[in-house]
N, C-alpha and C positions, 0 to 999 in steps of 0.2 A: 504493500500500500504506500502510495506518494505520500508528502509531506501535503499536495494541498487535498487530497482525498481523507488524510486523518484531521484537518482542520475540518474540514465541513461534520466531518463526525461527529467532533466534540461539541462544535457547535449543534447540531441537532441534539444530542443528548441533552444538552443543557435546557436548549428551548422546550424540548420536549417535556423533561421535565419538570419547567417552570410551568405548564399549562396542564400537564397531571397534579401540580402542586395547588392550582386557582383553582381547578374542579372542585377542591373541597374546600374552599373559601368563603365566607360570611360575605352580603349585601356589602359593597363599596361604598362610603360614605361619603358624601360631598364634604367639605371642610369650607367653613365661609369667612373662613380668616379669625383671627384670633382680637381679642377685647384692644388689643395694642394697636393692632394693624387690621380692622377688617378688609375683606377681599370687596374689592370693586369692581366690579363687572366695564369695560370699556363701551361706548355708545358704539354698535356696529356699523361700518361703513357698506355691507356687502349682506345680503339675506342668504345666498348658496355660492359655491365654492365647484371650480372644475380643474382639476388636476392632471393633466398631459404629461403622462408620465413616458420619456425618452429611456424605455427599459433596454440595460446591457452599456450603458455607456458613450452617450454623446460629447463626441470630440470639438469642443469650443471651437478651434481654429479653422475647424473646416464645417461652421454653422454661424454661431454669433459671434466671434472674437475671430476675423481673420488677421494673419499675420502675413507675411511675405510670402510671395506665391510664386513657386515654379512649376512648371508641365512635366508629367515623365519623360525620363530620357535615362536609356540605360547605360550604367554608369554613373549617374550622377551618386557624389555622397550622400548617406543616409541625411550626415548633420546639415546638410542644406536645406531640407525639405523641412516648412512650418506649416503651409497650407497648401492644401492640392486641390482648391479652388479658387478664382479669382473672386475680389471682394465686388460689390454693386453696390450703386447708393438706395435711399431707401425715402420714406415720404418724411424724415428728417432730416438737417443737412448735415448735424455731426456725429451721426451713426452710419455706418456703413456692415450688411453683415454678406454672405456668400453666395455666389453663383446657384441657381436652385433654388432659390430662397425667393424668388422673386412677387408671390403673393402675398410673403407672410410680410417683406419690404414697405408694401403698400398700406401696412396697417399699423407700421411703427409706431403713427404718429398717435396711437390711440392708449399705448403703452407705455413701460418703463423696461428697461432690459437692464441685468446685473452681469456684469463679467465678473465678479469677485466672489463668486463663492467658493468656498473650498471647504475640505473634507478632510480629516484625520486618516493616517493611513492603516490603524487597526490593525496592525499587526501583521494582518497577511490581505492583500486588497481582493477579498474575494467578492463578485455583483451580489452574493447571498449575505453577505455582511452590511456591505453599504447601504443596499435596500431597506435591510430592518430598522438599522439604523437612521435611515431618511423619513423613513413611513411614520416610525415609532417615535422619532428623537430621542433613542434610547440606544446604547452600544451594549449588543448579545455580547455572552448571555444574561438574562438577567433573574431575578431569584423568584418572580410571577410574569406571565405572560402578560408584557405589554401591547395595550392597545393602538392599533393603527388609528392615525390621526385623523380619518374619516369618521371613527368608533366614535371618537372626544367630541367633533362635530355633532354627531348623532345620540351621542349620552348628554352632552350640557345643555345643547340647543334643541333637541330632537328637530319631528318635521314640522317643515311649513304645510305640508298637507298631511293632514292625521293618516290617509289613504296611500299616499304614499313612501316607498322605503326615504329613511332620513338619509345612508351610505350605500351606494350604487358604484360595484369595481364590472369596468365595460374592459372586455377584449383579450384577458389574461384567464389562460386553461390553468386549471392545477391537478389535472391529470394526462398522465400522457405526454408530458414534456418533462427536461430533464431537469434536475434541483426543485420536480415538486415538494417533496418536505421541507427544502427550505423556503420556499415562496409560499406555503403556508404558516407558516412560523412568525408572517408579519399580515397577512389578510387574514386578521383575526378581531376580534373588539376584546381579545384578552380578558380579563380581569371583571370588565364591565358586563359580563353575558351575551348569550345569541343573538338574543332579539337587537343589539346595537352593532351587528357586525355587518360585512357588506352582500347586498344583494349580487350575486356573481350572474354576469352577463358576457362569457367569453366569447359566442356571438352576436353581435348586433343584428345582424341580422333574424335571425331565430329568437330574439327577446319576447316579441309575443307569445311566443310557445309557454313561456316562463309563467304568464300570469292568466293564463285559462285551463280551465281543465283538462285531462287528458281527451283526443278527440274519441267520440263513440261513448264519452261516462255520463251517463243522466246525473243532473240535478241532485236525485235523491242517491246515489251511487257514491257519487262524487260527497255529499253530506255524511253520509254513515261515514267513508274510506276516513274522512277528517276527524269524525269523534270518535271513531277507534282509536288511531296515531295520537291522539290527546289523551284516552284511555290509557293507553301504553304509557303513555312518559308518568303522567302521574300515579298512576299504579302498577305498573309490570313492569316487563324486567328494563326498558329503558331510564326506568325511576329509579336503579337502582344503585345510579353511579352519578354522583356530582354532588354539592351540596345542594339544600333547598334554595337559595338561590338560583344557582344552574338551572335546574329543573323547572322554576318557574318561569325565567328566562326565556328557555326554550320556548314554554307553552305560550306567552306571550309574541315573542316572533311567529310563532303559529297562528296566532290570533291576525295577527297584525298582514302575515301572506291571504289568509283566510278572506281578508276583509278587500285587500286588491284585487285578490278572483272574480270579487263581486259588484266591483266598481267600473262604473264607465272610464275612468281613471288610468284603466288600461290600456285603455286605446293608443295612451302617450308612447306606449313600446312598438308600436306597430311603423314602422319607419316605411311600410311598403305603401302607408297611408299619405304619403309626402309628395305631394308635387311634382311631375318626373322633372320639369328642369332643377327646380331646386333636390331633390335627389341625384341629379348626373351631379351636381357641382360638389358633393360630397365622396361619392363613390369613387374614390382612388383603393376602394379596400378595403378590411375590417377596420383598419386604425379609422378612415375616414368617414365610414358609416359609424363607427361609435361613437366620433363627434355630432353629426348627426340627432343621433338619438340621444348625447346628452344637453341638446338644447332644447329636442324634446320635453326632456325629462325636467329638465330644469322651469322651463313654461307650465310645467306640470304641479311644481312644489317640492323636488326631490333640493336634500338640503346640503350634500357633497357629493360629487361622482368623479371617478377617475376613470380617465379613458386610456390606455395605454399601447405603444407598438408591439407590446409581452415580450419578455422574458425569455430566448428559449438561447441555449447556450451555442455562441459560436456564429446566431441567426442574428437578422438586424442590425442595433448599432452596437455589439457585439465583435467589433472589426478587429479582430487578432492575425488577419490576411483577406485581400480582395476590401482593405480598405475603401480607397475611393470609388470602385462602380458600387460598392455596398450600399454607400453612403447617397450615391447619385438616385439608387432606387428608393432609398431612407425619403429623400428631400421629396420625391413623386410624391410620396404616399402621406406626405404631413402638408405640405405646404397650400396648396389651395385648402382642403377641409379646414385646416387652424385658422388661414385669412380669412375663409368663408363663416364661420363660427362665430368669429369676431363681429364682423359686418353684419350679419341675423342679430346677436343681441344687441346691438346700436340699434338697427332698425326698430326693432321692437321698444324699445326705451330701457333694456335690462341691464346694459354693461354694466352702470354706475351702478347697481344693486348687486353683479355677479362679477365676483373674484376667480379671474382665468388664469391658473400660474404654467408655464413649461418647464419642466426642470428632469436629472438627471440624476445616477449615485455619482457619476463620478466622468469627469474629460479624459482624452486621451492624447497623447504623445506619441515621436517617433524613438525617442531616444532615453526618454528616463520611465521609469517605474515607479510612481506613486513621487514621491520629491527627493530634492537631490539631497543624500546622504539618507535614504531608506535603506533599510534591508529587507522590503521586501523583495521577494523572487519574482523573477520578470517570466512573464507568462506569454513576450508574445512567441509567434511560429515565424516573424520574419527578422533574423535576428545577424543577417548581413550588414558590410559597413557601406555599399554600393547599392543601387538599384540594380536589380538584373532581372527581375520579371514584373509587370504591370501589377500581379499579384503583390507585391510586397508593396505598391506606390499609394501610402494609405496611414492614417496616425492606426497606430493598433497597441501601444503600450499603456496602461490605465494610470492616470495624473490625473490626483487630489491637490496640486496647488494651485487651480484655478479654472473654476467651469462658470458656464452660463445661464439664466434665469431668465424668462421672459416672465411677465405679468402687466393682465390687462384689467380695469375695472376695479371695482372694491374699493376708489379712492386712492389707488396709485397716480401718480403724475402721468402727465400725457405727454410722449417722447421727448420724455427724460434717460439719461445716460447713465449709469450710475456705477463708480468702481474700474478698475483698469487692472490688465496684467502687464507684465514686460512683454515690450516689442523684441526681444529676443530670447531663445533658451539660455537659462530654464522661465517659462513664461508665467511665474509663478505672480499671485495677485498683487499688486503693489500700492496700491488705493483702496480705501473701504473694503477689507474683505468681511464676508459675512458666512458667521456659521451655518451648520444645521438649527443649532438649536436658536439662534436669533432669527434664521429665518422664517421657523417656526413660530416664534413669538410674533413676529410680524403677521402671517397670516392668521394666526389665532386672534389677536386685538383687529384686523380689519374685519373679522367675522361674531366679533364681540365677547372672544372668551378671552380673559387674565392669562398672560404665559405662568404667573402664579397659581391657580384653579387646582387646587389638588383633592383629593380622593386619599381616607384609609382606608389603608387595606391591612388587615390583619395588626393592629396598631400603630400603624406607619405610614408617611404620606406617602405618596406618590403623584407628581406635578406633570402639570399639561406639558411642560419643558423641563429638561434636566433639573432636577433640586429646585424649579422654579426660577433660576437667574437667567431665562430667555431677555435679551434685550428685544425693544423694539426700534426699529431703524426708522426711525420718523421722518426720516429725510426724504423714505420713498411717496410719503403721503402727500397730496396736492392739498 
């Protein structure tokens, strides 16, 4: 067994058994702050939350942050290459981001884009770490399963429509692709119970299927099937594992699917109900019919959704070789559905109520591995000092000291710049960088929850952001 195949191990172990450990855990308590300092609620900028989740590793320089660009050419030195796209300008004059990009250009003006974020390199930079850690603001393992930040959405704020789910994950399988136990290990609501955890839609397309009955069940078929499966949890053998908590939890979420079978409400999933030209303008794919359906949803009342390119190792922006045509396909499949996305909630009058963030676990590089003086092990396959195959012409090494952030609505500023990396390697952030967990804090207070907000659990806090010290970056707010 490898060294990074025993990491993923321990890791699984751990998480594993920090969510055997929750299973038998008492009702999580809000905490409202203490007589010295009560907890303040912030005035919300934003009713729902859409997270564009760039799964596997989107390499800044050749998306939001370009740097010097040269074409393949075999032979040329590895350390020349920073960007293998040429940069465009954009409907700001002092933002510029990449070739490909040219819808999402069009809509800068509506946004705020971060170059400075960066990521701790955790040890060994593995997408299954960074992930839990982005999702959770929590670095595995940790001693109860942490809830994904969708969960915290949907446990403080619940929904804007009682009818529909508050956390809605569009486009990510967790079966049948590889590192599913760790990609479940953060699409979880943890700690909080079932019912606050996310409604899985790894097709958008096939969504409707999710909230009507099976085809051919009458009515009364389809009612018995339901109070049997509530029968079971509360009294058979499904009741026989969790604490009371858990168990109510569950039946609750049951109530709550129960109550969407029944509602016109579901019609919001049915994407095949859209318009065909505004559906052609969507349709680059799953990623772009998930956007799609999460503007649907969001018109709907749904109160966070993340729509994602998924996860699957080695696929997408995943680029450890065939870098840049990887990436060319990447830019197809995102860039009109995101500029389209944008321009539908404008039209409707929803931006400035809905927080749309882009974001990533981690950028990549052609030449270092996580930052300079890590010891992590370099994971890429093209590990020449020369170009010699179009295959190698591509950033494929994972670098945490400096990725990109788009965010549109919620009260961010409109094409604003925010944060810088070096113009040369190592392109590490040099202005404003911003955590995970201040990022965090940031979109928590635009959606009205305290980075402070904490929950015990088993006598102990547990905060919306690390220990509660999420800053919030004010500067990005208009």
């Amino acid at each position: 067994m490898n060294q990074k195949q025993l990491t993923r191990r321990r890791f699984l172990q751990a998480t594993s058994a920090a969510a055997v450990a929750t299973m038998g855990m008492s009702a999580p308590r809000l905490a409202l702050g203490s007589a010295r300092e009560p907890l303040v609620q912030p005035t919300p900028k934003a009713d729902a939350c859409i997270l564009l989740w760039m799964a596997g590793g989107m390499a800044a320089p050749d998306t939001f942050d370009p740097k010097a660009y040269l074409p393949f050419e075999k032979g040329l030195p590895v350390e020349r290459v920073m960007s293998t796209f040429p940069a465009i300008d954009t409907a700001v004059d002092n933002i510029k981001i990449t070739a490909g990009l040219e819808n999402i250009a069009q809509v800068m003006d509506r946004g705020t884009l971060i170059r400075s974020h960066v990521q701790p390199d955790l040890g060994h930079i593995l997408h299954s770490r960074h992930q839990y850690h982005w999702h959770t603001g929590y670095v595995p393992p940790q001693t109860v399963a942490a809830p994904h930040i969708g969960a915290w959405m949907s446990r403080v704020l619940g929904p804007s429509n009682p009818v529909m789910p508050a956390f809605i994950d569009i486009g990510q399988r967790l079966e049948g692709v590889g590192e599913k136990e760790e990609l479940k290990a953060f699409h979880t609501a943890g700690f909080f119970g079932g019912e606050f955890g996310p409604f899985l839609l790894p097709y958008p397309q096939d969504a409707v299927g999710a909230v009507r009955p099976p085809k051919g069940m009458t009515p009364d078929r389809f009612e018995s099937r339901y109070k049997r499966f509530r029968d079971l949890v509360q009294h058979g053998p499904l009741g026989q594992h969790g604490s009371d908590h858990q168990q109510e939890s569950m039946i609750r979420a049951m109530e709550n699917a129960h109550r969407l079978l029944s509602s016109p409400d579901r019609a919001a999933f049915d994407i095949s109900d859209e318009p065909k030209e505004s559906y052609d303008k969507y349709n680059t794919g799953r990623f772009g019919l998930g956007c799609l359906l999460a503007r649907r949803l969001v018109e709907s009342g749904a109160r966070f959704i993340e729509v994602t390119t998924e996860y699957v190792p080695f696929e997408g922006w995943d680029t450890h070789e065939e870098g840049h045509s990887r990436l060319e396909k990447m830019k197809q499949q995102i860039d009109r559905p995101i500029a389209q996305l944008i321009l539908d909630l404008e039209q409707r009058g929803m931006l400035d109520r809905t927080l749309v963030i882009l974001a990533s676990e981690f950028s990549r590089d052609m030449m270092i591995e996580g930052v300079p003086g890590s010891t992590a092990k370099d994971q890429s396959r093209a590990a020449s000092d020369t170009l010699e195959l179009p295959a190698h012409y591509g950033l494929h090494r994972h670098f945490t000291g400096g990725s990109s952030v788009l965010m549109f609505g919620g009260g961010v500023k409109k094409g604003f710049l925010y944060g810088e990396t070096a113009a040369e390697r190592p392109c590490l952030a040099i202005k404003d960088p911003i955590s995970v967990t201040d990022l965090h804090a940031t979109i928590f207070h635009a959606m009205g929850v305290s980075p402070k907000t904490e929950f015990t659990i088993e006598k102990r806090p547990f905060y919306a952001t690390e220990d509660g010290k999420g800053r919030v970056v004010e500067e990005l707010f208009a």
